[in-house]
C-alpha positions in Angstrom: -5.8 5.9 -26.6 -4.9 6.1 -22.8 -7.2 3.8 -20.8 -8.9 4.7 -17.2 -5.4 3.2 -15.9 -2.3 1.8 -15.9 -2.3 -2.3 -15.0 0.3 -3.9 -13.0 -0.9 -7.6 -14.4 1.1 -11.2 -13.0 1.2 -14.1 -15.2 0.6 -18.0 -14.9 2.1 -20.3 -17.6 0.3 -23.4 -17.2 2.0 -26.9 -18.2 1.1 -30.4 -17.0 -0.8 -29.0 -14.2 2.2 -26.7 -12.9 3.1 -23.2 -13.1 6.5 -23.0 -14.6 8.7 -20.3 -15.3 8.3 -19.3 -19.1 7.7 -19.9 -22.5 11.3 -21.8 -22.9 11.6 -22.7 -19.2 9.6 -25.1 -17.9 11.3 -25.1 -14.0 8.3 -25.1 -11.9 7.6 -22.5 -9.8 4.8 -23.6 -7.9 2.8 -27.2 -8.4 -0.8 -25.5 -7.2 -1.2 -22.6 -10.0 -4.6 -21.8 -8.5 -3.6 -21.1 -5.4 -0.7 -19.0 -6.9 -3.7 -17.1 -8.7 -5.5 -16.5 -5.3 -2.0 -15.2 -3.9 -2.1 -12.6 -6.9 -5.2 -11.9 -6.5 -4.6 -10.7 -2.9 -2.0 -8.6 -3.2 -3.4 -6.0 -5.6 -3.0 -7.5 -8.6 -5.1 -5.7 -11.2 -5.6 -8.9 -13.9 -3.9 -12.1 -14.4 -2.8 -13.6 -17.3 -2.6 -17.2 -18.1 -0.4 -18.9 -20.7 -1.8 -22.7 -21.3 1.2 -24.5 -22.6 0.0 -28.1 -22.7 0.1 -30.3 -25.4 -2.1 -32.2 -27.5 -6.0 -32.4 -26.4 -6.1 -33.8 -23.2 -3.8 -31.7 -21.7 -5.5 -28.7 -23.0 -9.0 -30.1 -21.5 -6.9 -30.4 -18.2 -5.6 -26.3 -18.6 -9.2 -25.7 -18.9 -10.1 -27.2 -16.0 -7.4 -25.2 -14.2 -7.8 -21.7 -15.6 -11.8 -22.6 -14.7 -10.7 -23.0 -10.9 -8.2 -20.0 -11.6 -10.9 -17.5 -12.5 -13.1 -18.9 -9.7 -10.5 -18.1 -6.9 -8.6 -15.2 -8.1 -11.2 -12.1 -7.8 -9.5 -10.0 -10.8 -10.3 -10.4 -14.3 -8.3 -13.3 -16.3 -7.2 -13.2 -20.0 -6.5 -16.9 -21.2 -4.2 -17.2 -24.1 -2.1 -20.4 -25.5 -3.4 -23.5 -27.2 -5.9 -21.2 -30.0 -6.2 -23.3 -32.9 -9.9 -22.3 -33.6 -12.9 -20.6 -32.5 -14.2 -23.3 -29.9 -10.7 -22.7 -28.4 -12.0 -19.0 -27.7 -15.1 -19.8 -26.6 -13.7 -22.3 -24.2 -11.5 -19.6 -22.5 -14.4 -17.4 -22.2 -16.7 -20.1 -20.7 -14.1 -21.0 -18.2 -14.5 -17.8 -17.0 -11.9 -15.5 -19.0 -12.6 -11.4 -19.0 -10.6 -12.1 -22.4 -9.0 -14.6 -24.8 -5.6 -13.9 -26.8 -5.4 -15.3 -30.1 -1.8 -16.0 -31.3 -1.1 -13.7 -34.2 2.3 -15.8 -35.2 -0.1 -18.3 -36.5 -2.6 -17.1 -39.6 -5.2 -19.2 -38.4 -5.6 -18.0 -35.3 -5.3 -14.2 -37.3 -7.9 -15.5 -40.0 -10.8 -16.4 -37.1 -10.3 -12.7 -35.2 -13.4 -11.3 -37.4 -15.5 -14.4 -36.8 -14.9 -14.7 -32.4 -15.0 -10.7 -32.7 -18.5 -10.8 -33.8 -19.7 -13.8 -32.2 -18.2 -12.7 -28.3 -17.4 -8.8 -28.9 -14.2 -6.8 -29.3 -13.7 -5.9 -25.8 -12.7 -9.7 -24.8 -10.4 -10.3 -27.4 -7.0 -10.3 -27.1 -4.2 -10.3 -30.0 -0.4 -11.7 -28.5 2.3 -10.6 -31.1 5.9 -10.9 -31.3 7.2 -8.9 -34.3 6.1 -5.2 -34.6 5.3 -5.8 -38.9 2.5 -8.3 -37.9 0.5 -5.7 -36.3 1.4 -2.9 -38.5 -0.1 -5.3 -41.8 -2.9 -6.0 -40.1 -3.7 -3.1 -38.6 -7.3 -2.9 -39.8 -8.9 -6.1 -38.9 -6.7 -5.2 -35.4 -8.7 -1.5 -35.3 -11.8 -3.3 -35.9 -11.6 -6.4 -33.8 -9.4 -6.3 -31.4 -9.6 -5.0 -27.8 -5.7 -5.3 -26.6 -2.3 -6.4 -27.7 -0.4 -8.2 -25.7 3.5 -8.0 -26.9 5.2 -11.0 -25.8 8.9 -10.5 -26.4 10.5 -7.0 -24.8 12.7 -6.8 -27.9 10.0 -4.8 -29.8 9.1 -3.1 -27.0 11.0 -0.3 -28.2 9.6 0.0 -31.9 5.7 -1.0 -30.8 6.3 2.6 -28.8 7.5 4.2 -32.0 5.0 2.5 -34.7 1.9 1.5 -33.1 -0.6 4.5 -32.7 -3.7 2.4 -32.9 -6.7 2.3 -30.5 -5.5 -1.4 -28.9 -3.4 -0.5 -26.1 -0.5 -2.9 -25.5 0.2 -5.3 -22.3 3.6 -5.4 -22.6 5.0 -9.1 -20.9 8.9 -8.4 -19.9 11.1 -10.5 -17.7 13.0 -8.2 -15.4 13.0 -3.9 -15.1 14.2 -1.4 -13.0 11.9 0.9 -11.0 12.8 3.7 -13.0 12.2 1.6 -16.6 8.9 0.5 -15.5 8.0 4.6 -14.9 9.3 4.9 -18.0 7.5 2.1 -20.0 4.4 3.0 -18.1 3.9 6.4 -19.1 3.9 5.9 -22.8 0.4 6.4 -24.2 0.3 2.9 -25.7 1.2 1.2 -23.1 -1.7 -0.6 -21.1 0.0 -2.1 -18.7 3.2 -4.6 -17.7 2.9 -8.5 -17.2 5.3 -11.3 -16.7 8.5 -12.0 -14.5 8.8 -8.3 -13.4 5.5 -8.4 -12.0 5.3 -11.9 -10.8 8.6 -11.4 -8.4 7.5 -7.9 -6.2 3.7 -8.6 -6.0 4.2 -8.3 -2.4 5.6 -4.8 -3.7 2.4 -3.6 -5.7 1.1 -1.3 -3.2 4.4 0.3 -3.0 4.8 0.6 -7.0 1.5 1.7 -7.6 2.2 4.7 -5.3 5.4 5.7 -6.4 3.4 5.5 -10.2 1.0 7.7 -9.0 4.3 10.2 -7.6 5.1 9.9 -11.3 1.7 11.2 -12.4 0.9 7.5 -13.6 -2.6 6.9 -13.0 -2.7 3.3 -11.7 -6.3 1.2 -10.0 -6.0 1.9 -6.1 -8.1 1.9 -3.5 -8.9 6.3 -3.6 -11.4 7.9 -1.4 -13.1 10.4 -2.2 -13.5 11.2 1.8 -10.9 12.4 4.2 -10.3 10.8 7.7 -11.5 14.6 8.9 -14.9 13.6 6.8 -16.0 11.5 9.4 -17.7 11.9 13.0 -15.7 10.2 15.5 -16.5 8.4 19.1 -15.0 9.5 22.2 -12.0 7.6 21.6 -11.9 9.3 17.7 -12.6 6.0 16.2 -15.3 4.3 13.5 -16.9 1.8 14.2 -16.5 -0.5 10.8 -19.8 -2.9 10.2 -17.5 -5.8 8.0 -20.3 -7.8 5.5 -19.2 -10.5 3.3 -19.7 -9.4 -0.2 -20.6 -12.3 -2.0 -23.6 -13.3 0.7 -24.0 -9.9 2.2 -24.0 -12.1 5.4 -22.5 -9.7 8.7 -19.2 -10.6 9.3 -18.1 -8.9 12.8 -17.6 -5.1 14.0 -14.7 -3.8 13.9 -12.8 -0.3 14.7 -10.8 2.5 12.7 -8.3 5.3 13.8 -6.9 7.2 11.1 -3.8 5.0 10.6 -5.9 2.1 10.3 -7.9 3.9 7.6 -5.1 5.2 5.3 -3.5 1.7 5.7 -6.7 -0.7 4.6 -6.9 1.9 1.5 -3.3 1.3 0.6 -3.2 -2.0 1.1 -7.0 -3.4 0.0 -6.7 -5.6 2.8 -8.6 -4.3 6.0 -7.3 -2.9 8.8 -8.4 -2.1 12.3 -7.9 -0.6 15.7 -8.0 -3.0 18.4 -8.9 -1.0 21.9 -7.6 -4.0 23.8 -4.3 -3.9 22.6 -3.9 0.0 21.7 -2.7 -1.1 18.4 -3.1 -1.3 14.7 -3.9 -4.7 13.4 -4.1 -6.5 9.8 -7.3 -8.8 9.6 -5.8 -12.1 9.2 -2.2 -11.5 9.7 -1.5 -13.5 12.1 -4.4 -16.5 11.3 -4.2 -15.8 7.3 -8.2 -15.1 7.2 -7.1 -11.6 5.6 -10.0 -9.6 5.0 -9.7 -8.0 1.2 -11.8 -5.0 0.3 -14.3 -4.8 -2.0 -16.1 -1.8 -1.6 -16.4 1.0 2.1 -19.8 3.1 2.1 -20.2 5.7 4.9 -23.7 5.7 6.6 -26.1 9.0 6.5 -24.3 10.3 9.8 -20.4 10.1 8.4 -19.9 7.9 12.1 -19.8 4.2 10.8 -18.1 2.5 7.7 -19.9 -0.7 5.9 -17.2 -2.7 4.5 -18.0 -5.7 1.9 -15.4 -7.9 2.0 -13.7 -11.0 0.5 -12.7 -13.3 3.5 -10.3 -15.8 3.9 -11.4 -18.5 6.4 -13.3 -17.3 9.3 -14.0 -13.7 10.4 -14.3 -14.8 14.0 -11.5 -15.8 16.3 -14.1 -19.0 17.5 -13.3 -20.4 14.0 -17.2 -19.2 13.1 -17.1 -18.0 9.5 -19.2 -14.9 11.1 -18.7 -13.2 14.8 -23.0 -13.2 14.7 -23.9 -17.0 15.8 -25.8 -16.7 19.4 -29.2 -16.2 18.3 -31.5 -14.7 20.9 -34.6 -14.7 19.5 -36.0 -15.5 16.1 -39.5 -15.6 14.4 -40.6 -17.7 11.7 -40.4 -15.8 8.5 -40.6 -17.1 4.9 -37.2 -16.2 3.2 -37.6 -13.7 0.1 -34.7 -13.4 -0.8 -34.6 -15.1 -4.4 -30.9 -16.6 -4.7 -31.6 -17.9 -1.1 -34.7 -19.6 -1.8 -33.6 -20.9 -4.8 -30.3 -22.2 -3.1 -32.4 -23.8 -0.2 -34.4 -25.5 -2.9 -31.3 -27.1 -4.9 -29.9 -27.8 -1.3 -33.7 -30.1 -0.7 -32.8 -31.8 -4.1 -29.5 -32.3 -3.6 -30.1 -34.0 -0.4 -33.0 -36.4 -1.9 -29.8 -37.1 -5.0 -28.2 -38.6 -1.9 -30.4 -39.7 0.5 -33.7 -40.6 -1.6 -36.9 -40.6 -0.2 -39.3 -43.0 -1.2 -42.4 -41.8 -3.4 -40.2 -38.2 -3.7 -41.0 -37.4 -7.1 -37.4 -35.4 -7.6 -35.3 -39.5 -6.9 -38.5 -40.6 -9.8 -36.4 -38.1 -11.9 -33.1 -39.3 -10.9 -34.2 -42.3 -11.2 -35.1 -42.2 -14.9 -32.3 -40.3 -15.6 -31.0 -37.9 -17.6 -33.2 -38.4 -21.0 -36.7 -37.8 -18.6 -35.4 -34.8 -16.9 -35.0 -33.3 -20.0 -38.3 -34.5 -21.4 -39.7 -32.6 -18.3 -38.0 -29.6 -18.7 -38.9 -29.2 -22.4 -42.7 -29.9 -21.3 -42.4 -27.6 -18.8 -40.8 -24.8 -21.1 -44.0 -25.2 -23.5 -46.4 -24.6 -20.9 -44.7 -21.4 -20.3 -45.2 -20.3 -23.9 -48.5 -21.0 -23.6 -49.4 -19.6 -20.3 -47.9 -16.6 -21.8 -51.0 -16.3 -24.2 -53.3 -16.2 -21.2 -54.0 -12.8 -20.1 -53.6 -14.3 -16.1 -50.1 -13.4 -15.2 -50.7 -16.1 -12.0 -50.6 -18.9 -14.8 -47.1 -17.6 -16.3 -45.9 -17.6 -12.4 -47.0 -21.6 -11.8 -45.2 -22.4 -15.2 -42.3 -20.7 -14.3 -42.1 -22.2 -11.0 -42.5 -25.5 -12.3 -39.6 -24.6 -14.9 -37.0 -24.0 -12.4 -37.7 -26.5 -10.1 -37.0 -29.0 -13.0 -34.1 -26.4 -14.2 -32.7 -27.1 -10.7 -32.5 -30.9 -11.0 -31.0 -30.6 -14.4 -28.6 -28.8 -12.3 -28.0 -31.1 -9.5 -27.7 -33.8 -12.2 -25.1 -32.0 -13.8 -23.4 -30.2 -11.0 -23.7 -26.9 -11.4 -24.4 -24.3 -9.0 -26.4 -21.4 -8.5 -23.0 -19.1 -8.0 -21.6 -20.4 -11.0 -24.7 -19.2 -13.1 -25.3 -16.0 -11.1 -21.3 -15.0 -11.5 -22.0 -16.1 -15.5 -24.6 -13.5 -15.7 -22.8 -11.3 -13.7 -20.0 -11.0 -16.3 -22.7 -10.6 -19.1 
């Protein structure tokens, strides 16, 4: 039953465009619940959860919007639940951008469509919220075959899910306020996934901290482990490494950095980098002082053990110019044709974006504009058939031209619509 590890998980309830304090409390705590998310995100949060509370359809199209934004900024995986009625309702979660989507099992509707959104998006993203212990106990079976977690929304039943439940859904139990010692104790029950709500909202800053004294505990919890000892690696003179810091979403060079031991153990405990500054003889926190922290994504050693590549998420600027990157003096540069394919297909959208705003007469990208939406779908439906028929030709160069032409009018379709190329490549991403 036991999962890779334990999850320490905060959670958002949405209404009217706020994050407030609970199901029965609607105090706000904070009027900008994506930035909240972000916040989460940064300090070591392993998912977030996200309650939409709104009422009546417009509202809920509103949520959406926010939980779309949510997932977006915070970089951990985001179950949506509240507002289920129907299986659109799931599928709208998970196109936001939701890792999962919790059905309500205190209403048999939303128990009655678990089979049908279980087949159509997969077990692993759905989610089942429960409140009384004999609802998952009667329907155990469609639970065992369609349901990826439980998430337990009152702690009053916390006690008799640990005694009853011994099915293959691990639970995420949601609980307002625990001691230390209670959470070690909640946490190392087999059937226990993980803790959400108040308790984890309020000591986020504290995660690092918890997750340590879970792992003292012989709680296995998601941290930042290396499977290399400070000894591991060659130092300079000055027994440093020199850290190369790339950004991870662009892979664009960020800046150079330096490491002493301290500064090592410290960015893995934390996730956020942290570095040795020679000029100051000091440890410092990317961003502590500016708020452009630096949060790790991955730390690869080179062939010789002497330098560390860091991908990072950045916040603002690397540079202390204000330059998002430390590289910007060019000192020579030969024309080259870029190759990389998201860059050239960004530049291209970028061309068609600018003609969208600043047309160009006899451009045959405003002609589509122009026309509107009803001709650049005309065109993209021709040029779809022309692949198919290329295809029958044994010259691949023909399928290449079609394809070409395809995008190109795939890419004002996009323009027209506003969508990005990030937002598709983090769509397929997930898939």
């Amino acid at each position: 039953m036991s999962s890779q590890y334990k999850r320490l998980v905060p959670c958002i309830y949405l209404y009217k465009g706020n994050a407030v304090r609970d199901f029965t409390d609607i105090t706000i705590v904070d009027t900008n619940p994506v930035k909240l998310a972000k916040y989460y995100s940064d300090n070591n949060a392993d998912e977030l959860l996200v309650f939409d509370l709104s009422n009546g359809d417009t509202e809920h199209e509103e949520a959406l919007d926010i939980i779309k934004k949510i997932c977006k900024e915070a970089e951990i995986p985001v179950i949506g639940a509240g507002n289920v009625q129907r299986m659109e309702d799931i599928k709208k979660l998970l196109y936001a951008g939701c890792k999962k989507a919790a059905l309500n099992y205190s209403k048999p509707g939303n128990i009655e469509i678990t089979e049908e959104v279980s087949k159509k998006f997969g077990k692993e993203k759905i989610a089942a919220c429960y409140s009384s212990v004999a609802t998952i106990l009667d329907n155990r079976e469609i639970i065992e075959e369609y349901v990826g977690e439980l998430i337990l929304v009152t702690s009053s039943a916390l006690r008799e899910s640990i005694e009853k439940w011994d099915g293959k859904a691990e639970i995420l139990v949601l609980l307002q306020e625990v001691s230390l010692d209670k959470l070690m104790e909640i946490l190392s029950f087999p059937v226990i996934g993980g803790i959400t709500g108040y308790a984890i909202d309020e000591n986020v800053k504290e995660l690092p901290a918890i997750k340590s004294l879970c792992q003292g505990n012989g709680i296995r919890v998601n941290t930042l482990d290396s499977v290399f000892q400070w000894s591991d690696f060659k130092k300079n003179s000055d027994g440093h490494v020199t850290v190369v810091v790339q950004d991870y979403k662009t892979e664009e060079v960020l800046m150079v950095a330096y490491m002493n031991e301290e500064a090592y153990h410290t960015t893995l405990r934390t996730g956020k980098m942290t570095y040795y500054s020679r000029s100051r003889n000091e440890i410092w926190v990317k961003g502590e002082t500016s708020g452009h922290y630096q949060y790790v994504k991955s730390l690869t050693a080179d062939c010789d053990m002497d330098t560390i590549l860091a991908k990072v998420s950045q916040v603002g600027a690397a540079c202390h110019t204000g330059s998002h990157s430390c590289f910007f003096h060019e000192i020579y540069k030969k024309e080259y044709e870029e190759t990389n394919p998201l860059k050239v297909l960004e530049s291209v959208t970028d061309v068609i974006k600018d003609r969208k705003v600043h047309p160009k007469e006899g451009s045959y990208t405003n002609y589509l504009f122009d026309k509107g939406i009803d001709k650049i779908l005309k065109k993209l439906g021709e040029e779809a058939t022309e692949i198919v028929i290329a295809s029958k030709n044994p010259n691949p160069n023909e399928i290449k031209y079609e394809i070409a032409d395809f995008l190109y009018h795939m890419m004002v379709l996009m323009v027209e619509k506003g969508v990005s190329w990030e937002e598709i490549m983090e769509e397929l991403a997930k898939r």
